[in-house]
C-alpha distance (Angstrom), angle and dihedral (degrees) to the residues before:
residue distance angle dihedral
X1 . . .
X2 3.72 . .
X3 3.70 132.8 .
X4 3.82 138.6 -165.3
X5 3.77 106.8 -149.2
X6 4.14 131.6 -157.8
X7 4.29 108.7 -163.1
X8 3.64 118.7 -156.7
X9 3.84 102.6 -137.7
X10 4.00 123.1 -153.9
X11 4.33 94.2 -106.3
X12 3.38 87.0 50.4
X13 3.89 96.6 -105.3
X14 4.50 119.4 136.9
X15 3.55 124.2 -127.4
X16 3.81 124.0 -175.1
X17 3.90 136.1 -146.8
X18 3.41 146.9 143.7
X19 3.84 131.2 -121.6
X20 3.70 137.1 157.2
X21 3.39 89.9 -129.3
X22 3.56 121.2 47.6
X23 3.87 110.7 -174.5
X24 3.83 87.5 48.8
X25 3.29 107.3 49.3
X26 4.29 81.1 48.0
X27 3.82 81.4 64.4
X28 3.52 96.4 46.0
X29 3.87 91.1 50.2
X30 3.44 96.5 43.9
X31 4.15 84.6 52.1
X32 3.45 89.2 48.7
X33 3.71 101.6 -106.5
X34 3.70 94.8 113.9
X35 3.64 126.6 76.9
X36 3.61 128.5 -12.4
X37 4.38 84.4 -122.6
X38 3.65 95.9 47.5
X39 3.74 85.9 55.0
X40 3.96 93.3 73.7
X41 2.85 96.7 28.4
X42 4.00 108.3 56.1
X43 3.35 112.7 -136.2
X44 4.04 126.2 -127.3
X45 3.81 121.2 -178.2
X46 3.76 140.4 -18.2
X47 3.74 96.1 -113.8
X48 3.85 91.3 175.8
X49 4.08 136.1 31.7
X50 3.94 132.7 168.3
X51 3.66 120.2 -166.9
X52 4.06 109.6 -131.0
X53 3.97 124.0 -161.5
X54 4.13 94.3 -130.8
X55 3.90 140.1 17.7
X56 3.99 82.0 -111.3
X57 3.46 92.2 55.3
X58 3.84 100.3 54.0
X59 3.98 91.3 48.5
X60 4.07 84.2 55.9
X61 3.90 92.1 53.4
X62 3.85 92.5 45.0
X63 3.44 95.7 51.5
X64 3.73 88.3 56.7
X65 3.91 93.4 42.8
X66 3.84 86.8 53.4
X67 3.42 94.4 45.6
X68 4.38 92.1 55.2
X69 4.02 111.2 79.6
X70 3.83 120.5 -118.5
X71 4.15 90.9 -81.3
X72 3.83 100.0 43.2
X73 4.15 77.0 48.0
X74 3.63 95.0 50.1
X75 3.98 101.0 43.3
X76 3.99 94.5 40.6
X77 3.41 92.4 47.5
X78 3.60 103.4 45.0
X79 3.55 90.0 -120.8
X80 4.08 111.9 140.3
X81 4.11 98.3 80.5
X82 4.13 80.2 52.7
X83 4.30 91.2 52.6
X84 3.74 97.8 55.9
């Protein structure tokens, strides 16, 4: 099992990735063995995941995440209870 991920990082900024498992790869961020963004800019909580059937599958739906600015991001994902 895939997921696509959304991190909360400390200035408030979003970064997204995909993993197939979550709670490690939050570890490995916060460590900063994750990605090269997430390593200036320290990295919180996962404040949204989606499972995904394949590997393939989860790039597809991160591309289009990354693709959305911050406020398609926050009102398709359900995100703005999560940001206060």
């Amino acid at each position: 099992m895939w997921f696509v991920y959304v991190l909360l990082c400390g200035d408030g900024s979003l970064y997204t990735g995909i993993t197939d498992d979550p709670s490690q790869r939050l570890a490995d961020h916060k460590q900063g063995k994750g990605g090269r963004y997430t390593r200036s800019h320290q990295p919180v909580e996962i404040i949204y995941q989606e499972k995904c059937k394949s590997r393939g599958e989860a790039l597809k739906r991160e591309y289009q995440i990354k693709s959305w600015d911050r406020q398609r991001k926050i009102k398709d994902l359900n995100l703005a209870a999560k940001l206060r």
